[in-house]
PLY file of the C-alpha trace (Angstrom):
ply
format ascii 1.0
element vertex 376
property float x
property float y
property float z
element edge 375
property int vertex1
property int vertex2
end_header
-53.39 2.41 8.97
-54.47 3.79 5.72
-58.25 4.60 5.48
-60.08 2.33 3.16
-63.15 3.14 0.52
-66.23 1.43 0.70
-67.58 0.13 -2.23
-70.95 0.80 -2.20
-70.75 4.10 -1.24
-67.58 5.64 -3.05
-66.73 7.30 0.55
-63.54 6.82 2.25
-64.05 5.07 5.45
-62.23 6.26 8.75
-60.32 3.50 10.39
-62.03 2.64 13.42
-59.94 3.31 16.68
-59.92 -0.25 18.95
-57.76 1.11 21.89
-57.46 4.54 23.21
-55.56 5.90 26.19
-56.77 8.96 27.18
-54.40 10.79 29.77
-53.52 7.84 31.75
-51.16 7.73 34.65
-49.87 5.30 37.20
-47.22 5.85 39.68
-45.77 3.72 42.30
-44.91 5.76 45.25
-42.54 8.28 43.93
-41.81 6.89 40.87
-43.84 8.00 38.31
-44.22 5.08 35.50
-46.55 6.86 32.77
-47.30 10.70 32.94
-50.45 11.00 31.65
-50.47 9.37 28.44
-52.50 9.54 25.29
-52.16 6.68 22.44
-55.02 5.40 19.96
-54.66 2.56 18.37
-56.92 1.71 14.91
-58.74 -1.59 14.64
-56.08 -4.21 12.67
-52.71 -1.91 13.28
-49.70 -3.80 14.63
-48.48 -1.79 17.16
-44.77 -2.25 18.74
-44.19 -0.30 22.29
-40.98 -0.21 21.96
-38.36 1.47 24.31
-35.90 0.43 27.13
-36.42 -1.19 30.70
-37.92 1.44 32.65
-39.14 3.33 30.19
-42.88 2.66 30.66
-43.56 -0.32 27.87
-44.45 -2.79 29.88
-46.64 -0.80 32.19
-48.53 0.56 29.46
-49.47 -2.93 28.51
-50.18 -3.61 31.93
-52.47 -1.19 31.97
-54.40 -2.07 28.90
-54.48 -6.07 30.00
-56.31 -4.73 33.41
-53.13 -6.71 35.53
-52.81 -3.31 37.08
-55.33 -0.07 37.65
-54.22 3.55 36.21
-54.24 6.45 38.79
-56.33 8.41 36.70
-57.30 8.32 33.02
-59.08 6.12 30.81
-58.93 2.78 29.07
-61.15 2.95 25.89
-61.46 -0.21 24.20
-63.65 -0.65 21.16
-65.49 2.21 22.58
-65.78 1.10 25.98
-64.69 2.67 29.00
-62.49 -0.79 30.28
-61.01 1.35 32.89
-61.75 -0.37 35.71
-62.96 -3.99 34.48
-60.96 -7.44 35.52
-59.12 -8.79 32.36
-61.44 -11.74 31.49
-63.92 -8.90 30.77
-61.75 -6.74 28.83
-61.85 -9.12 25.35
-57.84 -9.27 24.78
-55.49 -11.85 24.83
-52.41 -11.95 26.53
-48.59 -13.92 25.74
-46.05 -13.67 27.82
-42.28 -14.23 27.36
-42.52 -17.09 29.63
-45.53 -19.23 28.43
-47.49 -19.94 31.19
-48.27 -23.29 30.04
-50.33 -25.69 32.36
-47.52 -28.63 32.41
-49.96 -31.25 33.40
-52.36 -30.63 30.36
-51.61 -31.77 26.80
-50.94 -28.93 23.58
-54.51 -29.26 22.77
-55.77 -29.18 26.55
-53.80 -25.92 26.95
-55.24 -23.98 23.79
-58.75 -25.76 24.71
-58.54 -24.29 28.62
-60.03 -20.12 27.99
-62.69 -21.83 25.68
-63.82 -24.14 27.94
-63.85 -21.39 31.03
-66.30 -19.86 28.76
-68.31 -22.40 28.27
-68.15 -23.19 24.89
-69.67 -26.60 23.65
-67.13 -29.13 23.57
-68.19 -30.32 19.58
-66.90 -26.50 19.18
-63.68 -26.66 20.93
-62.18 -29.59 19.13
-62.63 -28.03 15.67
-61.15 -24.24 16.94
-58.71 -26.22 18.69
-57.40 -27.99 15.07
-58.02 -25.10 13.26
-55.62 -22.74 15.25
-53.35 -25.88 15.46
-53.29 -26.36 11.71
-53.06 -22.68 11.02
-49.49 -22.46 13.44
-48.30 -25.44 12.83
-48.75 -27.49 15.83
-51.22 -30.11 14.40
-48.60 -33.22 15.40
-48.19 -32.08 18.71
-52.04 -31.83 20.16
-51.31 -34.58 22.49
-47.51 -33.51 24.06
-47.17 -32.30 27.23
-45.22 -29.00 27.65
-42.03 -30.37 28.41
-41.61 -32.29 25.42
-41.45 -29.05 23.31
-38.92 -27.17 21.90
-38.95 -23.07 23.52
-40.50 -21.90 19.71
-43.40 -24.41 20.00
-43.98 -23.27 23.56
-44.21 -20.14 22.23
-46.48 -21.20 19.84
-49.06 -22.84 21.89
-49.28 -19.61 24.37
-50.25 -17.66 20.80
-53.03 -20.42 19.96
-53.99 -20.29 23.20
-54.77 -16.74 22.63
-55.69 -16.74 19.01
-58.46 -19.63 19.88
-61.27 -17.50 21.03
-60.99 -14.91 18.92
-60.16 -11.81 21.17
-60.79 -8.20 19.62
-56.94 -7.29 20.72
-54.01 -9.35 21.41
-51.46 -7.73 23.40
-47.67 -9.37 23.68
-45.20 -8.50 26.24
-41.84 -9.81 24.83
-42.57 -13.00 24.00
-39.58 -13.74 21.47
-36.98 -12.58 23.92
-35.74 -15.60 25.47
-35.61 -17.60 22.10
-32.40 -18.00 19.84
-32.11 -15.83 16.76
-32.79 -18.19 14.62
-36.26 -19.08 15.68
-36.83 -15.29 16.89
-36.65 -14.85 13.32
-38.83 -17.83 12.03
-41.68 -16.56 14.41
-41.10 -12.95 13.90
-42.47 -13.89 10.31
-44.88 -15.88 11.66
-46.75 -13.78 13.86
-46.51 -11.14 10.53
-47.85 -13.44 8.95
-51.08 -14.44 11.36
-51.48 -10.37 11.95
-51.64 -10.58 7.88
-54.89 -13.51 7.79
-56.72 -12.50 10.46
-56.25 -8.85 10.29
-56.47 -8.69 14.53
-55.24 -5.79 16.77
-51.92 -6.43 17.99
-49.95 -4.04 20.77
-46.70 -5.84 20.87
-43.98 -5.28 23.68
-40.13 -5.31 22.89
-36.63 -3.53 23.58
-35.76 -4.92 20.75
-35.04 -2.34 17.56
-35.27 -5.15 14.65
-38.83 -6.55 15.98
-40.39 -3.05 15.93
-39.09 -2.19 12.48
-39.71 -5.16 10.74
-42.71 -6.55 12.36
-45.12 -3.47 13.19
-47.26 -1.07 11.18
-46.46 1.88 13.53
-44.10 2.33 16.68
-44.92 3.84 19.90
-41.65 5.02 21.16
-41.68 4.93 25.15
-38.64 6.86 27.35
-39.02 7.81 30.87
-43.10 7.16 30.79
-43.85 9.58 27.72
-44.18 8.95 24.20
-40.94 10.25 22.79
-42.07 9.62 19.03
-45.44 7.61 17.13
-44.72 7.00 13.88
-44.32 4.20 11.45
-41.02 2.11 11.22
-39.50 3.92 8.15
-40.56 7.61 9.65
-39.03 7.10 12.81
-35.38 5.59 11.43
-35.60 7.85 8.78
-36.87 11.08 10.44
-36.17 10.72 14.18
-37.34 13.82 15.95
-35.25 13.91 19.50
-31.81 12.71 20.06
-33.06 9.60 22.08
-35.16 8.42 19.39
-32.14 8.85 16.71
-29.76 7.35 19.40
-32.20 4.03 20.43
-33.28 3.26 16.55
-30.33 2.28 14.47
-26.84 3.42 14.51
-25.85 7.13 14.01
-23.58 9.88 14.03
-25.11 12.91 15.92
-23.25 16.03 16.09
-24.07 18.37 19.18
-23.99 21.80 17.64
-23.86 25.78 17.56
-24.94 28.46 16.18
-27.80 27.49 14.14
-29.76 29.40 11.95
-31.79 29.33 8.66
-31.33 30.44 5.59
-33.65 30.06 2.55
-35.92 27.17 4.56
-32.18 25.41 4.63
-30.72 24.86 8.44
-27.20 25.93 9.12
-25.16 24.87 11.79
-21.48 24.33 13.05
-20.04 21.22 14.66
-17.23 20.12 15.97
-15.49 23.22 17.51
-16.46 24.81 13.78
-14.74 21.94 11.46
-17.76 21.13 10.33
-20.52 22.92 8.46
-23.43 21.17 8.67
-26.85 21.88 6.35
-30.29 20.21 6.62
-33.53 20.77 5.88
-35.75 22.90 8.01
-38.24 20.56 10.00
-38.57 22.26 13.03
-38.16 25.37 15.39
-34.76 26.60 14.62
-34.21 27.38 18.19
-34.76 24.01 19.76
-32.03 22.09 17.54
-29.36 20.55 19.59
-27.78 18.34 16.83
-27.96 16.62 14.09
-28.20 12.91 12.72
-26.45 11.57 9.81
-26.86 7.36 9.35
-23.66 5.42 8.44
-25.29 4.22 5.15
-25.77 7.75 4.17
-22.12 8.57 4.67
-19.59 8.48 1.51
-15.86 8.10 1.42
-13.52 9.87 -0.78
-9.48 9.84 -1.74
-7.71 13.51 -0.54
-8.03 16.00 -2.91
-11.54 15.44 -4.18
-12.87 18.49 -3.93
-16.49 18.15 -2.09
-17.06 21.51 -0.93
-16.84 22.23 2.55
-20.32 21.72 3.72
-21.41 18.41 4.86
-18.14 17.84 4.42
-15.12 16.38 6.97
-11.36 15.08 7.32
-10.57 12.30 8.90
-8.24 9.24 9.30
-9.35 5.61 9.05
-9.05 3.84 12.40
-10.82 0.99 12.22
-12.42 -0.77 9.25
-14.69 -4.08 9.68
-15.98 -6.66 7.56
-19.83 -7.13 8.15
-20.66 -9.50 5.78
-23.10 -7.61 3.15
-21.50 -3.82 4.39
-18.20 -3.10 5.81
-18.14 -0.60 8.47
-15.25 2.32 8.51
-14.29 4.16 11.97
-13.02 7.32 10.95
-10.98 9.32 13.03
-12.43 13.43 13.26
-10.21 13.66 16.27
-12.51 14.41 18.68
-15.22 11.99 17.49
-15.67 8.29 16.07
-17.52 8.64 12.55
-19.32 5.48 12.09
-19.35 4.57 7.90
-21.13 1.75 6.48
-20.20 1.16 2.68
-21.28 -1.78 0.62
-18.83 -4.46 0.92
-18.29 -4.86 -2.58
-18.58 -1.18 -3.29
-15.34 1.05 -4.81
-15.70 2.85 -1.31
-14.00 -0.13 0.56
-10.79 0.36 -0.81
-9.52 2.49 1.89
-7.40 0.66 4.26
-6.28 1.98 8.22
-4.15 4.91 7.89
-5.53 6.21 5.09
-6.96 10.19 4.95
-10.24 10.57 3.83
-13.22 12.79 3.33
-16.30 12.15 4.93
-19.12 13.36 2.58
-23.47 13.79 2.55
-26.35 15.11 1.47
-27.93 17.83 2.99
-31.42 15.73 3.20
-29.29 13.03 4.71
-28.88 15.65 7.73
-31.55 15.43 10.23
-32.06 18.28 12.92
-32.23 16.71 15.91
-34.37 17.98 19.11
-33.79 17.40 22.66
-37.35 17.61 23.97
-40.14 15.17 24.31
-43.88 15.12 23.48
-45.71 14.59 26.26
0 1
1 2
2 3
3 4
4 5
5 6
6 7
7 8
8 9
9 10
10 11
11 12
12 13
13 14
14 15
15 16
16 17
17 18
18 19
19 20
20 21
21 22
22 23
23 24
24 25
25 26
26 27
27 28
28 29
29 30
30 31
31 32
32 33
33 34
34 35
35 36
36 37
37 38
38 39
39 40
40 41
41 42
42 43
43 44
44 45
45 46
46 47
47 48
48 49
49 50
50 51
51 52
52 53
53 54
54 55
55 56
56 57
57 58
58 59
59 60
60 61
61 62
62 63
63 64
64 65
65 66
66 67
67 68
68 69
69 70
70 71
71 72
72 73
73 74
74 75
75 76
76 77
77 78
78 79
79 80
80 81
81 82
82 83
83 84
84 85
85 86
86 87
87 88
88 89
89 90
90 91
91 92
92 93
93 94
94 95
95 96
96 97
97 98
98 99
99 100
100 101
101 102
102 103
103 104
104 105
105 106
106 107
107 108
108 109
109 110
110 111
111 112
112 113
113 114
114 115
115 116
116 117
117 118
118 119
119 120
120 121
121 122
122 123
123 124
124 125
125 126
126 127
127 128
128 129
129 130
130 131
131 132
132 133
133 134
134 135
135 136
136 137
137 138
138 139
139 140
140 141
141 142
142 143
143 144
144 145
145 146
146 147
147 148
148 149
149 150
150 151
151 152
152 153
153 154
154 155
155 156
156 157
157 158
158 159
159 160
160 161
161 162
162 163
163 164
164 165
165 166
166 167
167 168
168 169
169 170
170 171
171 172
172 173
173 174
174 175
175 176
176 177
177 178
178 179
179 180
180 181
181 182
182 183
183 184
184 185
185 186
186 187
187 188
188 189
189 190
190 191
191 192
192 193
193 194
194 195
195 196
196 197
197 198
198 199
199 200
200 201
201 202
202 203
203 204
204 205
205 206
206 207
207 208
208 209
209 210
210 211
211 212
212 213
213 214
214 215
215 216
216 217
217 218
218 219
219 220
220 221
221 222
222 223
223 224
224 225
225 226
226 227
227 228
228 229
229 230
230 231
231 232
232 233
233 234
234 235
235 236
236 237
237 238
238 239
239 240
240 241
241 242
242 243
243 244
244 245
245 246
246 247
247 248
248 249
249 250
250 251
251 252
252 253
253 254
254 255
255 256
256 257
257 258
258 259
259 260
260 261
261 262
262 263
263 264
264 265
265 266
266 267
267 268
268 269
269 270
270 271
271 272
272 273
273 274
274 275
275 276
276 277
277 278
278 279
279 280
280 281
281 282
282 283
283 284
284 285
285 286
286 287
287 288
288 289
289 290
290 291
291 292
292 293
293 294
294 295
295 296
296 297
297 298
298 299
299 300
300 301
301 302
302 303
303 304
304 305
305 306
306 307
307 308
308 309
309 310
310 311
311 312
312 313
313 314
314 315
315 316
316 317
317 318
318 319
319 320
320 321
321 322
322 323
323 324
324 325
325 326
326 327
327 328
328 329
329 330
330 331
331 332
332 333
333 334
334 335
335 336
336 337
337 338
338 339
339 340
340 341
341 342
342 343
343 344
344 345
345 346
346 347
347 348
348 349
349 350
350 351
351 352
352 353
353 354
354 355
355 356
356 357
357 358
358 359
359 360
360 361
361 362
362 363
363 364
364 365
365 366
366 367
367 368
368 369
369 370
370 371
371 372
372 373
373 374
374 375
């Protein structure tokens, strides 16, 4: 979140910090699910967790929703110590990928149900009731029962639900996931769109790549209970920092390599047995590279014979090429590895046909030193 200036004053105003994890850990018997893990989160941010199953995600949010107690560390939220509160004390909101709907209650009886369990006067529910249902679009279906619903307007009465009294931070635990693309899409916009009026916290759940980059403001990258990267969608696809994240965020080439050094804040390396030279910029310790990342949009195809130098540079045959629809995708054979290319699909580039000897070609700040460590 970028800091914002106050008007009166002229002063930049820090972003205030809603949720903060400070060195929490929870283990079930052996297993050790988070190793002691530190994450603030400012007031308004969209947040994605993103990561694979078992990598901590889901645990994380359990933690902050109070459905489960850490082993040690602390829950900060809003600048209380939530720690060791029950949820209905905790002021978030929870949706789940699987509703949770009363079936016996109408649409507006379900959004209606955590007002009225805290007491609000009735003359008050009916008009947050129609103003969440107006604002999501459910204002012709107040009186249906869940079962005459399609799954996105499920979906969308378990966010009302939440949305309806207000809570300082909503938290989400994959709750496009069992939805078709199509409306995965509609309410991935959506719930941009709601984060975008009401400006609320949101720590959202997902395994799912294309959520995280398109929906959040930053992404907490989870693997094996640590962060393996924060940083925001752009950063992290652009500028992965381990192998994992370059491997779990996009598609990409990464060549393991040897004998690295620097030269004139420029990193050198060879790959493949020493047919390739490889040069990046320098953007971390020299001696903890283990490869390096090159996208398949940053990759460009040439005839034989034009002369590209022979850094950054490769040989290879085309074994596969595929129509994507907007790109078309080259598999080019180095012999011992599968380059991936994408190329524009009406670009020059697509030309080249299986069978046909290329050369692989990039920029040196398209070549991103790759690490094998992680933070935490």
């Amino acid at each position: 979140m970028v800091a914002a200036m106050n008007a009166s004053t002229g002063k930049v105003k820090q972003p205030t910090v809603a949720l903060s994890l400070q060195q929490v850990r929870k283990t079930y018997g052996a297993f050790v699910a988070l190793h002691a893990l530190d994450l603030d989160v400012q007031a308004g941010e969209f947040l994605a967790v993103l990561g694979p199953s078992g990598s901590g995600k889901s645990t994380v949010l359990s933690m902050i929703a109070g459905l489960g107690q850490p082993d040690s560390g602390h829950i900060m939220i809003d600048g209380s110590d939530t720690t060791t509160l029950p949820t209905h004390k905790r002021g978030v909101g929870v949706v789940f990928q699987n509703y949770a709907l009363f079936p016996h209650m109408s649409v507006f009886q379900n959004i209606a149900f955590p007002l009225e369990r805290r007491g609000v006067p009735k003359t008050d529910i009916r008009q947050k009731v129609e103003d969440v249902c107006h604002r999501i679009g459910l204002a012709h279906a107040m009186m249906r029962r869940p079962e005459e619903l399609s799954g996105g307007q499920r979906q969308r009465v378990a966010l009302a639900r939440c949305l309806v009294y207000a809570p300082s931070i909503i938290l989400m635990d994959e709750p496009l996931a069992a939805l078709d693309k199509r409306m995965r899409n509609q309410l991935q916009n959506e719930i941009r769109q709601l984060h975008r009026d009401l400006g609320t916290t949101i720590i959202y759940v997902t395994h799912d790549q294309h959520e995280a980059l398109t929906m959040a403001d930053r992404i907490c990258l989870m693997n094996n209970g640590k962060i393996e990267q924060l940083a925001t969608p752009g950063h992290l696809y652009a500028a992965p920092e381990t192998v994992f994240a370059a491997e779990f965020l996009g598609d990409s080439n990464i060549f393991e390599c040897r004998e690295v050094y620097e030269e004139d804040n420029i990193l050198q390396a060879k790959a493949l047995n020493g047919r390739l030279e490889l040069q990046g910029p320098l953007r971390t310790f020299v001696e903890s590279v283990e490869a390096f990342l090159v996208r398949p949009e940053k990759i460009t195809l040439s005839a034989l014979g034009d002369d590209r130098g022979s850094v950054n540079s490769v040989r290879g045959c085309v074994r596969d090429v595929i129509f994507c629809g907007p790109i078309t995708r080259f598999v080019i054979d180095l012999e011992m590895y599968d380059l991936i290319v994408d190329q524009v699909s009406s670009a020059e580039e697509t030309r080249f046909s299986v069978g046909d000897v290329v050369v692989a070609h990039w920029k040196s700040a398209d070549c991103i030193a790759l690490t094998s460590g992680q933070k935490q």
